[in-house]
C-alpha positions in Angstrom: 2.2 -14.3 13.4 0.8 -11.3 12.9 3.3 -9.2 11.4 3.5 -12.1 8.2 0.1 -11.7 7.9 0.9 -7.4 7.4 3.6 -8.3 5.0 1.3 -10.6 2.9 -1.3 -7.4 2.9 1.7 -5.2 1.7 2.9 -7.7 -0.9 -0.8 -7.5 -2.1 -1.9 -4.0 -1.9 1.6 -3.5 -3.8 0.8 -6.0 -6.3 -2.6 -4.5 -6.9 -1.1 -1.1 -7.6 1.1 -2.3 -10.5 -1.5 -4.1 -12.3 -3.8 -0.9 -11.7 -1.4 1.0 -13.8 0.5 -1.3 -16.1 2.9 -0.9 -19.4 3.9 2.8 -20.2 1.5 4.2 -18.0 3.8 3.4 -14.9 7.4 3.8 -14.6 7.5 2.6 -10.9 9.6 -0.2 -10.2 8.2 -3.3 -8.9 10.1 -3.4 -5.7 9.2 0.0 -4.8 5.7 -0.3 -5.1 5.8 -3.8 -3.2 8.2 -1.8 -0.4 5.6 1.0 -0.1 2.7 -2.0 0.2 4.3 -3.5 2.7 5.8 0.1 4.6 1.8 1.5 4.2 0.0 -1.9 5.6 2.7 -1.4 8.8 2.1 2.0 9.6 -1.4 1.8 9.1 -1.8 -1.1 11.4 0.3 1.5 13.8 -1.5 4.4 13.3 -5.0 2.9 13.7 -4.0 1.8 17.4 -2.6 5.2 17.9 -5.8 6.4 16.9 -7.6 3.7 19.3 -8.7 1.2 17.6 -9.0 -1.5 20.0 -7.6 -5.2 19.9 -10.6 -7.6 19.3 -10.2 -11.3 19.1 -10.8 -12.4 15.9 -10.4 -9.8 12.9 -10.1 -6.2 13.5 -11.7 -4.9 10.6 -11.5 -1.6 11.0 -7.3 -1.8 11.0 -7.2 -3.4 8.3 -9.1 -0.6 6.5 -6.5 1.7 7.9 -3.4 -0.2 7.0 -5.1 -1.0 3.4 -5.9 2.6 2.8 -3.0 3.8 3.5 -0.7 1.3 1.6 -2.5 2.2 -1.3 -2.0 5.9 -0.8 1.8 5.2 -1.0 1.8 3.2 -3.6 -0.3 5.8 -5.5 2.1 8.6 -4.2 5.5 6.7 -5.0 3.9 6.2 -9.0 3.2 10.0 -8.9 6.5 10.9 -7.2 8.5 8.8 -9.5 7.4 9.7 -12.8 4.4 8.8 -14.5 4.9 9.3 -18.1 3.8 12.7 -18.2 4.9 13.9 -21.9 2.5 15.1 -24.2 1.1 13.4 -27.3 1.9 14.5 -30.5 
């Protein structure tokens, strides 16, 4: 049950980061930044217990903050990495 609950925090965080950006200021395709949402909220959630951040019962705040931060970093990386319009106005 937990894992879904990841994915929904992916699907969001990606969603997030395409309406941040909209229109001709992002070139980034939907499913990429949905896929780095979802990729960023699991390795997150990984890397905070690496890090040891301990199991509670109820809601471990500080992994989601992890996994959230992260997800967003990708998703702000794969923008940048696939082309933002960069050309100059003339």
């Amino acid at each position: 049950m937990e894992i879904i609950g990841l994915i929904i925090a992916g699907l969001i965080i990606g969603l997030l980061g395409k309406f941040v950006a909209p229109g001709a200021r992002d070139n980034t395709p939907l499913w990429l930044t949905l896929l780095c949402g979802i990729g960023g909220v699991l390795i997150g959630y990984y890397v905070s217990g690496a890090l040891g951040v301990a199991a509670t019962p109820g809601i471990d705040w500080m992994r989601w903050i992890i996994s959230i931060i992260l997800a967003a970093v990708l998703v702000v990386a794969a923008s940048t990495l696939t082309g933002r319009n960069s050309r100059a106005i003339r």
